[in-house]
Every structure is written in C-alpha cells, then in structure tokens.
KEGUKOL-339118 format. One line per 5 residues: number of its first residue (from 1); their letters; for each residue x, y, z of C-alpha. Coordinates in Angstrom, 2 decimals, always signed. Layout:
// KEGUKOL-339118
NUM	A	X:Y:Z ~ ...
//
This chain:
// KEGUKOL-339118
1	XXXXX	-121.34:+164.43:+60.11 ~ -122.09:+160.86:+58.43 ~ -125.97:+159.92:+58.82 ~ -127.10:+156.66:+58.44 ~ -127.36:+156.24:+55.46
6	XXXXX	-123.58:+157.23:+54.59 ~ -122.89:+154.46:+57.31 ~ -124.87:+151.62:+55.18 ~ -123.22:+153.15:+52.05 ~ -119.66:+152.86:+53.37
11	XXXXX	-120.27:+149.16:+54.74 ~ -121.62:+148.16:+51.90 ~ -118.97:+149.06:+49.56 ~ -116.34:+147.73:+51.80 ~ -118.59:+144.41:+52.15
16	XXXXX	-117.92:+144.41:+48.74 ~ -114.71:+145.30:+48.32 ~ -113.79:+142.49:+50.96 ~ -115.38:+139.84:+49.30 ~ -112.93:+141.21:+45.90
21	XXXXX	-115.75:+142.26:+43.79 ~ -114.06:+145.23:+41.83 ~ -115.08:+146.05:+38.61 ~ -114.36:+149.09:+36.25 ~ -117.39:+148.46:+33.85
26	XXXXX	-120.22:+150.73:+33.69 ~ -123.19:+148.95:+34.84 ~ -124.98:+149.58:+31.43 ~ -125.33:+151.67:+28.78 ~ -127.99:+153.75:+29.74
31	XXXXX	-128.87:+157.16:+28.91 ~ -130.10:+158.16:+32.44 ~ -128.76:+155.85:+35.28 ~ -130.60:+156.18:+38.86 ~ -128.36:+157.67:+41.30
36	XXXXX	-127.26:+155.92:+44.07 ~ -129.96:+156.05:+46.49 ~ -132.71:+155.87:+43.60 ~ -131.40:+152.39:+41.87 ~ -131.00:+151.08:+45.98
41	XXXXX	-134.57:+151.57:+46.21 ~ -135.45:+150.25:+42.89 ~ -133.70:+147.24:+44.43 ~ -135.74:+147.31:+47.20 ~ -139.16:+147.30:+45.74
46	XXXXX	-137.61:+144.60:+42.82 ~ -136.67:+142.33:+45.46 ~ -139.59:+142.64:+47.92 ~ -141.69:+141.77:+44.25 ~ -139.50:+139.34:+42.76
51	XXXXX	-139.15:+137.15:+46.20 ~ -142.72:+134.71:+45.34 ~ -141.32:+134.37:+41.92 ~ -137.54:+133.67:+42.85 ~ -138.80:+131.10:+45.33
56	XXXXX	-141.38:+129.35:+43.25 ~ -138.45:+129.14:+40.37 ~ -136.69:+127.55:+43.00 ~ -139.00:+124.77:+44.09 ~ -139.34:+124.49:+40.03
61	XXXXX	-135.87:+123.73:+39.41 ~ -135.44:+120.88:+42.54 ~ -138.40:+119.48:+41.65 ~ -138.31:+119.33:+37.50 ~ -135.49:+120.29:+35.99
66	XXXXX	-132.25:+119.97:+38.18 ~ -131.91:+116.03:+38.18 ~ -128.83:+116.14:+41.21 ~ -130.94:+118.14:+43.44 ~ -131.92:+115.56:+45.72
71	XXXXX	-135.82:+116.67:+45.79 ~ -136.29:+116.10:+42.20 ~ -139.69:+114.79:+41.29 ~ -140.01:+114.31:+37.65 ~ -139.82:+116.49:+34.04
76	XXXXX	-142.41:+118.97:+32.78 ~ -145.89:+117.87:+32.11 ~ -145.72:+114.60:+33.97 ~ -147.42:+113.68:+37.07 ~ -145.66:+112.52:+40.54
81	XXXXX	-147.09:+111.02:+43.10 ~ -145.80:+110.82:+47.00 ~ -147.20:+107.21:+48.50 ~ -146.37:+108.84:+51.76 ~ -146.38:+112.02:+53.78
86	XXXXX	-143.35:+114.82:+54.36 ~ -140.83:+114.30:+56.50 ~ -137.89:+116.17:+58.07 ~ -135.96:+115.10:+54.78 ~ -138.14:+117.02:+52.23
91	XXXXX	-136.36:+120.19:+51.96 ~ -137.21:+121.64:+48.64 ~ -140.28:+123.95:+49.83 ~ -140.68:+125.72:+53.66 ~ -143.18:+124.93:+56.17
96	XXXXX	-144.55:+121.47:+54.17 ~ -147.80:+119.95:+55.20 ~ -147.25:+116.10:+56.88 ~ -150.91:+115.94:+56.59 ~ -151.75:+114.91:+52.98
101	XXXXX	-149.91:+112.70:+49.99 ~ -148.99:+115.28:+47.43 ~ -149.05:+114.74:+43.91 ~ -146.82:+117.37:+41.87 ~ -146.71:+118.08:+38.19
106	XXXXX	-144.74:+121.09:+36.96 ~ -146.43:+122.49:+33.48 ~ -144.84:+124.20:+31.18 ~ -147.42:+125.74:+29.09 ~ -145.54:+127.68:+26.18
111	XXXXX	-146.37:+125.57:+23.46 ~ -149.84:+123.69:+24.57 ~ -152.31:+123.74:+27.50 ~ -152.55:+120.75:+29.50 ~ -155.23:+118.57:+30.76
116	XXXXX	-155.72:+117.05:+34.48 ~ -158.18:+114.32:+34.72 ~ -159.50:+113.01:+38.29 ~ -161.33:+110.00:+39.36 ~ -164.26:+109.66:+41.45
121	XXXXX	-163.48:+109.94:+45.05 ~ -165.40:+108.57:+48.09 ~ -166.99:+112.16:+49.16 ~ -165.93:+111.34:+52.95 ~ -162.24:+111.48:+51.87
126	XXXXX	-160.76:+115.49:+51.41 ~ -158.69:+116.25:+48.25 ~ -157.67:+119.62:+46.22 ~ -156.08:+119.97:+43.48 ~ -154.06:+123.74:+43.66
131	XXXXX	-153.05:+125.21:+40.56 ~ -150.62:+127.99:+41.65 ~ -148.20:+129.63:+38.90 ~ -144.60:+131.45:+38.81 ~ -146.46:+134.91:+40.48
136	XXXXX	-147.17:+132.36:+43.30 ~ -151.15:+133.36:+42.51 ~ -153.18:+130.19:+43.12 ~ -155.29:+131.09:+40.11 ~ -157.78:+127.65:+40.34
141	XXXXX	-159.08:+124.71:+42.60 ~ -160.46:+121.57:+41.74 ~ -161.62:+119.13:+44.77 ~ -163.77:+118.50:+47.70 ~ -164.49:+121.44:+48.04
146	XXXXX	-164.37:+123.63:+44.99 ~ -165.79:+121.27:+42.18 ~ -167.17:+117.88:+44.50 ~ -165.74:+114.53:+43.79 ~ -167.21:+113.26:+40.56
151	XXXXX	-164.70:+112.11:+38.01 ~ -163.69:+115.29:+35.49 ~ -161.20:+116.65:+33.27 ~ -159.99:+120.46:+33.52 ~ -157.51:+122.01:+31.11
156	XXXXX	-154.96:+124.70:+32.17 ~ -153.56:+126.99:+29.83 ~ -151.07:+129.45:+29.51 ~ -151.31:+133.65:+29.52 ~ -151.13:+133.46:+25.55
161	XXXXX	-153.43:+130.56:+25.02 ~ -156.31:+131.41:+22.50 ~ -157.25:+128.33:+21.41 ~ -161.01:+126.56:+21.43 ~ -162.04:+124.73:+24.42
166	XXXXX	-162.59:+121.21:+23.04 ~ -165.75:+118.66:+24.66 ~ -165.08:+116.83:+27.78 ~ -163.42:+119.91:+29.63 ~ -165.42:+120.78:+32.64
171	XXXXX	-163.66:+123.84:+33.37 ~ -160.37:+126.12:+31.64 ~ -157.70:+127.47:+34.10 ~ -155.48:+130.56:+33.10 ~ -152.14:+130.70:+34.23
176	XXXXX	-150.49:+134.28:+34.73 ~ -147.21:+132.63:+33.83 ~ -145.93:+130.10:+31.16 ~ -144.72:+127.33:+33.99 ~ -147.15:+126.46:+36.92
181	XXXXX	-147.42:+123.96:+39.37 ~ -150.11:+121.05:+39.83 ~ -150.54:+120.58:+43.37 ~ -152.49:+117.53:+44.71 ~ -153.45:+117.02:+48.42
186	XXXXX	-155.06:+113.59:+49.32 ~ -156.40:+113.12:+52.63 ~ -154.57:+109.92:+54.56 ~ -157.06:+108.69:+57.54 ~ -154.10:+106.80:+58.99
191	XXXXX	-150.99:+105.35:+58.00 ~ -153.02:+102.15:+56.95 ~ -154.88:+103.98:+54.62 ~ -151.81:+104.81:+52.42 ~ -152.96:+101.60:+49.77
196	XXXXX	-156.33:+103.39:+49.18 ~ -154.47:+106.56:+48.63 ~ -152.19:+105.21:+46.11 ~ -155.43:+104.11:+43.95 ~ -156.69:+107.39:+43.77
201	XXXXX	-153.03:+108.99:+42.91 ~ -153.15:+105.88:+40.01 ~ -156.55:+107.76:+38.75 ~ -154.91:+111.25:+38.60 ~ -153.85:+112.17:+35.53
206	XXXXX	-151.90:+115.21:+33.68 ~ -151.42:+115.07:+29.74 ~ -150.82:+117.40:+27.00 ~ -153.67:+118.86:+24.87 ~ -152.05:+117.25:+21.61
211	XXXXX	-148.93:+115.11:+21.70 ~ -146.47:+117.89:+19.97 ~ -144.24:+120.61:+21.19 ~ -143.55:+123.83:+18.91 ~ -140.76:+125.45:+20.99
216	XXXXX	-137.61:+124.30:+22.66 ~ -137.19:+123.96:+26.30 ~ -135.00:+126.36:+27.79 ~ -132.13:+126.05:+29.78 ~ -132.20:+126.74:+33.26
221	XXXXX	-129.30:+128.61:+35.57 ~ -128.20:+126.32:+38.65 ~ -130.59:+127.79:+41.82 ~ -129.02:+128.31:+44.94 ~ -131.17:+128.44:+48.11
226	XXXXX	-129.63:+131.89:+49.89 ~ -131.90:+134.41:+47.92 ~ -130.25:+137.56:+49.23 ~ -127.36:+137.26:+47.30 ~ -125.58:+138.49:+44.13
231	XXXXX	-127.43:+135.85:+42.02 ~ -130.93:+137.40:+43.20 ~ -131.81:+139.32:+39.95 ~ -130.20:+137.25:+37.46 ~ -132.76:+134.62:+39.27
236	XXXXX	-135.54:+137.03:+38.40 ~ -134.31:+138.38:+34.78 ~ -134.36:+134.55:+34.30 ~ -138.56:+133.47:+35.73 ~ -139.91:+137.39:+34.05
241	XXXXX	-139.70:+136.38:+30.73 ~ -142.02:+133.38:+31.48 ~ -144.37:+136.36:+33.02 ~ -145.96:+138.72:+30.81 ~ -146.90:+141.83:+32.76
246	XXXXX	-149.95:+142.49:+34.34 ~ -151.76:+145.42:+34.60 ~ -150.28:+145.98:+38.35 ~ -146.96:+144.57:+37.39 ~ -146.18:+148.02:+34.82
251	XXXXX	-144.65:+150.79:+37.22 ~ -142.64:+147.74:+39.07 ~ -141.22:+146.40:+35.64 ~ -140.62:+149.94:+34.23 ~ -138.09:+150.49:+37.38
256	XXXXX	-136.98:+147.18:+36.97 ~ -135.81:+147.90:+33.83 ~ -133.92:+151.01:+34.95 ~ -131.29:+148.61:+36.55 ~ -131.13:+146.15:+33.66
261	XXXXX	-133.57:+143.38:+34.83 ~ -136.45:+142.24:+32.86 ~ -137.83:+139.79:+29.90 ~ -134.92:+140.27:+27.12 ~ -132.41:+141.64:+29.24
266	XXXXX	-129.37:+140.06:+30.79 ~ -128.27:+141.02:+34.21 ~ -125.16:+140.55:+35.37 ~ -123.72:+141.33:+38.96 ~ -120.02:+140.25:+38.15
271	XXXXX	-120.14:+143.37:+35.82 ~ -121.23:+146.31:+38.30 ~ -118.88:+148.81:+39.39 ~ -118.54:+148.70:+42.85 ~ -120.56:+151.34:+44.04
276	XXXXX	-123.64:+149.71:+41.65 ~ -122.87:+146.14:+43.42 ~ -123.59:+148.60:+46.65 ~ -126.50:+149.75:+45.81 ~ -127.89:+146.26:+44.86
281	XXXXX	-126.88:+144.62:+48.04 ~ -128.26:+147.69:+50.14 ~ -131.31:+147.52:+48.50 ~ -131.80:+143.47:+48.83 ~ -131.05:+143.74:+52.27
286	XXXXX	-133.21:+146.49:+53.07 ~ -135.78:+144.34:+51.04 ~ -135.53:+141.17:+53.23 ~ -135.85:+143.32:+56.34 ~ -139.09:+144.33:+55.57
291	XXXXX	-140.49:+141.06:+54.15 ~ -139.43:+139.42:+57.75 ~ -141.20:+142.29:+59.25 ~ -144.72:+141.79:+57.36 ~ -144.06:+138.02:+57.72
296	XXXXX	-143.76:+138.81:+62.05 ~ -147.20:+140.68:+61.41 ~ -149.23:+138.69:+59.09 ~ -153.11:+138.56:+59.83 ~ -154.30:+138.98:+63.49
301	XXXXX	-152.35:+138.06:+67.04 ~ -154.86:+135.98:+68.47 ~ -153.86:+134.32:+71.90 ~ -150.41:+134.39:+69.96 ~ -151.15:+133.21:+66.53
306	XXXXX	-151.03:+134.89:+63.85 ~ -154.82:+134.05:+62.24 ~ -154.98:+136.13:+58.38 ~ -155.35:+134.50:+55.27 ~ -152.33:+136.42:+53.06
311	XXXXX	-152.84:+133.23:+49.91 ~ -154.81:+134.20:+46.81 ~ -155.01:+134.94:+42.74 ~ -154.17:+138.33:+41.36 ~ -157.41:+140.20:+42.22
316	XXXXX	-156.81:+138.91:+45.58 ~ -152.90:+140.73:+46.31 ~ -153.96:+143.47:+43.33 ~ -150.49:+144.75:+43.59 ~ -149.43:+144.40:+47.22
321	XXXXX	-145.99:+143.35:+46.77 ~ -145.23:+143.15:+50.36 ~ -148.27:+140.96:+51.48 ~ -147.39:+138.55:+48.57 ~ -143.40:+138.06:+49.19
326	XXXXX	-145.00:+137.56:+52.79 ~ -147.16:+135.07:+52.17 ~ -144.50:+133.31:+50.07 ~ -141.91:+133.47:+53.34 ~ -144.37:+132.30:+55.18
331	XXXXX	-145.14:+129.42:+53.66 ~ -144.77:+129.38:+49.94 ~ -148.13:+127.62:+48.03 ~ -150.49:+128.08:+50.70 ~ -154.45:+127.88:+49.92
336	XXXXX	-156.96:+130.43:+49.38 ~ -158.99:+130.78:+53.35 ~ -161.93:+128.80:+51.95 ~ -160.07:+126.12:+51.09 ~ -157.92:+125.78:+54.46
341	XXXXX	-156.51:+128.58:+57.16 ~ -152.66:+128.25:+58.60 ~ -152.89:+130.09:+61.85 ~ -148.90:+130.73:+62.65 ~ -147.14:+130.06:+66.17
346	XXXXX	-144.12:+131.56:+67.25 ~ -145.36:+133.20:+70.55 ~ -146.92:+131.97:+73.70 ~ -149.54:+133.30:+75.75 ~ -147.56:+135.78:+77.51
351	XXXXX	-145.93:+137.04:+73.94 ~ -142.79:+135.12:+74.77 ~ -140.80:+133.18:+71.77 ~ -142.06:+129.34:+71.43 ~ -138.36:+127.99:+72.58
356	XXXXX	-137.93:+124.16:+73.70 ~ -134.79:+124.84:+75.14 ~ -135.84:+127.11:+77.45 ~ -139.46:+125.41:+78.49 ~ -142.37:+123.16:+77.66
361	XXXXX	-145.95:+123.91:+76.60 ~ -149.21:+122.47:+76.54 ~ -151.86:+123.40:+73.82 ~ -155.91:+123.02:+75.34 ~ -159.01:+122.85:+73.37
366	XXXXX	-161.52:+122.94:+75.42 ~ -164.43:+120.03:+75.25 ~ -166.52:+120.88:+72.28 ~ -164.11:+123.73:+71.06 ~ -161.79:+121.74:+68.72
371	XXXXX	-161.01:+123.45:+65.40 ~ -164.23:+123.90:+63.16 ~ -163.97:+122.20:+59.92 ~ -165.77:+120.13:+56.99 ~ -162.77:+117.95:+56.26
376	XXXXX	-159.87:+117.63:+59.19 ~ -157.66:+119.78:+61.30 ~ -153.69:+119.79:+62.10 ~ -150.95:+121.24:+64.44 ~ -147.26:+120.76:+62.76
381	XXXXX	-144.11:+121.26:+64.29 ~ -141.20:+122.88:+62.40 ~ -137.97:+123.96:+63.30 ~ -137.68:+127.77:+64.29 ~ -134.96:+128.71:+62.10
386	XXXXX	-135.64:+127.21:+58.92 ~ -139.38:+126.38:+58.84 ~ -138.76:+122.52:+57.62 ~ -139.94:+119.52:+59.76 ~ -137.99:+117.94:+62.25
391	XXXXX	-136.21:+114.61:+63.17 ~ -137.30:+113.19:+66.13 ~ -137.18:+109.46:+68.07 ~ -141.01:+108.67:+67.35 ~ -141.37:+110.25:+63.50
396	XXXXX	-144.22:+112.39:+64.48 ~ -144.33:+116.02:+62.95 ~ -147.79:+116.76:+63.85 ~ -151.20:+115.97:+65.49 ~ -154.22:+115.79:+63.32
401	XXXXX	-157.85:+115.07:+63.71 ~ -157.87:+111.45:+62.29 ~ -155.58:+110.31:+65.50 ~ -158.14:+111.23:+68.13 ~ -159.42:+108.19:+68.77
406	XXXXX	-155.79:+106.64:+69.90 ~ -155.31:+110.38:+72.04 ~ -156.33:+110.77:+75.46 ~ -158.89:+113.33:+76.67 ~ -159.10:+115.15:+80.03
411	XXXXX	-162.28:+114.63:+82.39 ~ -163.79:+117.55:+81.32 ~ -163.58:+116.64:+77.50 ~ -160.28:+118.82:+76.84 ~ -157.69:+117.71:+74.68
416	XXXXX	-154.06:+118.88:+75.58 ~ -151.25:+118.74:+73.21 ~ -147.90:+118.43:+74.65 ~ -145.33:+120.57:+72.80 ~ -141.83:+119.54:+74.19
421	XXXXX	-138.21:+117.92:+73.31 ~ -138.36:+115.14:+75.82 ~ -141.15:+112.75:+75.95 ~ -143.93:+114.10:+78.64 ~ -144.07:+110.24:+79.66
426	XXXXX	-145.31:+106.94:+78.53 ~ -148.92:+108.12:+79.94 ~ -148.73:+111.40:+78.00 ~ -146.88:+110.47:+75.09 ~ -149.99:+109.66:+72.65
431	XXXXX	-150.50:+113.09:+72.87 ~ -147.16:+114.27:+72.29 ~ -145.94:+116.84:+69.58 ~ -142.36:+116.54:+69.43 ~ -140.33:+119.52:+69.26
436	XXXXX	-136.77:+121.09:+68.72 ~ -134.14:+121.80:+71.10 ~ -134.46:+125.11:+70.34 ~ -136.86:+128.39:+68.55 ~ -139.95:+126.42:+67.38
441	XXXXX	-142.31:+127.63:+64.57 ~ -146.05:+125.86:+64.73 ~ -148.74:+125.63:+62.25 ~ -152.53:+124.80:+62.87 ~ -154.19:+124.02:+59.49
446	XXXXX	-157.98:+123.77:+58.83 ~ -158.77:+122.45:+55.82 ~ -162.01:+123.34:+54.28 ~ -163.03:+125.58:+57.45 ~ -166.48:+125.94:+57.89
451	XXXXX	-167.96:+129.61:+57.33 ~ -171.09:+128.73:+59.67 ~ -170.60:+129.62:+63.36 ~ -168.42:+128.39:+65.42 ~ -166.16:+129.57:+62.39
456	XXXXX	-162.25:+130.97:+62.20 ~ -163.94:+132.86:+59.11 ~ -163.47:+135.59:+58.49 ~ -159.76:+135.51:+59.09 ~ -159.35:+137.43:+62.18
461	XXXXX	-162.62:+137.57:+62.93 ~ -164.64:+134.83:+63.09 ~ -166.41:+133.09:+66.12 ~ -163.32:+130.27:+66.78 ~ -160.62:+131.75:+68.63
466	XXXXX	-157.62:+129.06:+68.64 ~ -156.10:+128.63:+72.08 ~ -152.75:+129.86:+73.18 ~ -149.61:+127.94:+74.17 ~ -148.52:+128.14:+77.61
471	XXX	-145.40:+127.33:+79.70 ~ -145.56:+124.03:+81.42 ~ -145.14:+123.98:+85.07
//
C-alpha cells in the first residue's frame, strides 16, 4: 500500500524527471550520506532558516550590486536617499511602507567599520535609523525614539571587528553578518513637506572608518525572485560565509553541512542524482508550507488582525527559525514593537478573506479611539497576492495621520475609512483607501506606539484593540 509519503516521493522524482534533470553523479563524497527522508528534512529545517537570509541577499543584490535590476540604489558603503515615498513601482522588498522617505546604504563591513553621522532634527518630526543585517536581526536604532534628535555619529562594525572605538562615536553597533543594511525612515507631514525632507537626507551621512579597503569585493551570483527553487541553497551557500555562526546557529549548520551547504562549500543542484534533487525539492516545499502557515498565524487575531510583534535582534528570535522566516514573509525589515507595530489584515470581521472583487468595507475608529502613538499612524493597501503596493487612478496607497485635517469625520467624532476598488463618491472620496480588484492584504503601522494606556503594547495585549473591517452594505 503506498502512504503518503511514497506519493510525495514518486511526484517528486517524476517532477523532476519532467523538467529533464537526470544526473548520474553522486551528490558528494561523503562518508555517511542522510537517507532519503533524513536529508528531505534537513532541507526542510535549512530552508525554513535560510529564508530571512536568502531574502535579505536578495534585496542586497537589487539594491547594490546588480546595476540592471531596475531597483538598484547605489554601491556598498554609500548613502541613497528617496526624495519621495514608495509606490506601486518599487518592487525590490514586500509589503513597503508609503509613509516615510527612506534612505538606504548597504555596508559591507569585511575590511572596516563604518560611520553614520545625523543632523539635528526638529524633535516634532519622527525619524529612525534601522540597522538590520544578513540574519535579518535588527541589531541597533538610532532616532526619535531610541537616541533623540541631537546631531551624532555612530559606527557599525562587523562580527570580527576588534578594533578601538575612536572619540566622537556616540555609540558602536555589531553586526551578526559582514553586509548589513542602513535603513532611514523620515517622517513626510505632507507632500509639501518633501523640500524639508530632502535637507535632512543632505545631513545624513555614511563613510568608512579610514579611506582603505584590505580585501576584494566578491562576486555575486545573479538572484532570482522565486525562492523555492533549485537555486535556493546555492543562494544560501553563497550569504553563510558572510555569517559566522552563532551560538544557536551550530546544530542547524552542522545538518546543513550534511547536504553540502555551508561557508567553504559549493553546492550545486545541476549535480544531484535524481532521487537527491527529490529530496531537496520535497524538503523546500514542505519548508514553504509551513512558513505560510506561521505567517497565517503570526501574533494575536484581534477583530481580524493579526496584532504580534515577530521583528527583533538575536536574543529576541534565540533560535526560532520558524518565527524569523515568518517575520521575514511577512514583511521583510520590520521594526522592533517599541519602535512601531504592523497589525496585519487579511480577514474581516466575520473571518472572511479581505476580497474587493467580491465586496466593499469600511474601517471605524471610534471618536477618541484612533491609534495610540508618539509619532503618527498608517493603514496601507497592498495587493493580496504579492504584498507590493498598488496602481490606482488617484496614487493613494494609504491613509495616515498627517491627512486628517483634509478627511471627513462622522457626527459622533468617528472616522471611517473606505476600503474599495471604485471610488465611494466625490463626498466620500477624501476618505478613500483604494484597493485591488481582487484578495487584498492591509497593514496598520504605529510608529513609536505609546506603552502608557490606551496602548497596543504589549503586542496582543494591550488596552487598544484596532477595529475590524466589515462588509459594506
């Protein structure tokens, strides 16, 4: 009798064979190779740990080192600024704020730490600088919020760094990983405000620690965006060596290393045997199921959001695999709950998919009961399928705090959001969040929440419940 598992085993070995991958090579030359079930579920736990990293070297290579990519922002160790928010057309990284002027600068810091210097900004105005690295650990903050908005200079550095911390450095930043990303957010209080922004992206600043380079750069494999294919753990052979191991990274290496991936090593798909190209593809798919799963249960269902706060450093995920390739499919580069919360929409109300096809929604705060923060608020529409922003006939892609004053209230003080595809009407339409004509995926952000009652901390728990979406008459 064939069980289940001989039915996956048999489909993927023909889904193989179809596609002509035949081989007669060993897969290596190992002294004990994992049977077949054992080296699928090595691939299984190396793709459900390598996702964050395979994703962040993806968002590396559009942005600073593949030049045709059509997102590419600028080489290593230099600074880019945005004059302008996200738009449907920024494709490079999933579920994008349209809230904030980012400011990028991808470090590579193999041969020399490097130094970001900010100006003095108006305290009013909100603005973080995230330093998340190739683990996807946001692993410092500098801002509003974290260090106030006097002018200052902070170094980062890489994991092998031992040099001395010279004067004028407020603060030193350790990277987990030889490349990390720079992430600036600068608050825009309307599109006329874009001028001041660009004066305080002209004060940011990101420079080597000493003007020479001791190593060459290396050369980077082409990315492609499907990351459950045959290219997955040549991806992540590739971003490890740039990742010495920590403490909770050992058993998940060791097994890695039982199927040929890791710092040093050289894998290569093309050169399975068939039943080993199986065993890969089983395990990568069994992988991505499970990811999608945790991403579906993230945090707390509150009135059909999902409300957790799955974004941290390494303490923070101390080894939980899942929860980080999660987080990372969620919305890859998300803050630490302090510094803002996401709460996810895909449901409404009633537990029903979000689908502006099918129907329309509205989206209530009562009077007095809009979302508590110490900087501003939005609600940002993406497309259901791929989590990017969306084209539409008034180039809106979200509702924030800093347009209330042109949006109209109820009687009672409410303020209603109208989530639809058509216009609600010339009389509704300041309040209108345009949506696809189809699955919808919605994200509240708070930035800077405020841990005081009425509060949405602690994730899940707090005093500031946000309010559902329901089905328009």
């Amino acid at each position: 009798m064939l069980t289940k598992r001989d039915l996956l085993r048999s489909a993927a070995l023909a889904g193989v064979a179809a596609a002509g991958a035949q081989s007669s090579q060993a897969w290596a030359q190992w002294s004990e190779r994992p049977g077949f079930f054992k080296a699928k579920d090595i691939a299984e736990a190396g793709f459900i740990y390598g996702l964050p990293m395979v994703m962040a070297y993806g968002v590396m290579n559009e942005y600073a080192v593949d030049k045709s990519s059509g997102q590419y922002k600028a080489p290593f160790n230099t600074l880019f600024n945005e004059a302008r928010v996200f738009t449907y057309e920024d494709t490079a990284v999933i579920t994008p704020n349209s809230d904030t002027p980012y400011s990028f600068a991808w470090l590579d810091l193999r041969a020399e730490p490097l130094v970001f210097s900010v100006p003095a900004i108006d305290p009013k105005r909100y603005y973080s600088l995230q330093l998340n690295d190739l683990n996807t650990y946001n692993f410092g903050y500098v801002g509003t919020r974290a260090t106030g908005s006097d002018a200052g200079s902070y170094m980062i550095v890489g994991p092998r760094w031992t040099g001395v911390t010279p004067a004028g450095i407020k603060k030193v930043f350790r990277s987990t990983t030889d490349f990390c990303l720079g992430l600036l957010r600068t608050q825009l209080f309307d599109p006329a405000d874009i001028e001041a922004v660009k004066k305080i992206q002209a004060g940011y600043k990101a420079q080597p620690l000493s003007s020479f380079l001791n190593q060459p750069a290396p050369s980077f494999p082409k990315f492609e965006k499907d990351l459950v294919r045959t290219e997955f753990f040549e991806y992540l052979d590739f971003a490890l060596q740039f990742a010495p191991a920590l403490p909770e990274d050992r058993w998940i290496r060791e097994q890695l290393a039982r199927i040929g991936v890791g710092p040093g090593k050289s894998f290569d798909f093309r050169s399975l045997s068939l039943e080993d190209k199986a065993e890969i593809l089983l395990g990568m798919k069994e992988g991505e199921r499970k990811v999608s799963e945790a991403v579906a249960t993230l945090g707390k269902d509150i009135n059909g959001w999902r409300v957790g706060a799955p974004f941290g450093d390494a303490a923070f995920f101390h080894g939980d695999w899942l929860m980080r390739a999660a987080a990372a499919k969620a919305g890859i580069y998300g803050s630490d709950a302090v510094e803002a919360m996401y709460p996810l929409g895909k449901v409404d109300v009633d537990g029903k998919e979000l689908d502006c096809s099918k129907s329309s929604y509205t989206l209530t705060f009562p009077a007095e009961q809009l979302p508590p923060v110490n900087a501003f608020w939005s609600v940002t529409m993406y497309d259901g399928k791929t989590q990017l922003l969306v084209k539409n006939p008034i180039n809106r892609y979200l509702i924030n705090s800093p347009m209330l004053p042109h949006m109209k209230c109820g009687s009672d003080g409410s303020l209603t959001i109208y989530v639809q595809n058509k216009s609600p009407g010339a009389d509704k339409e300041a309040n209108w969040l345009p949506a696809p004509d189809g699955p919808i995926y919605v994200v509240m952000r708070l930035y800077w929440p405020k841990t005081t009652p009425p509060s949405i901390l602690p994730a899940g728990e707090g005093t500031w419940k946000p309010p559902g979406f329901k089905r328009a008459s």
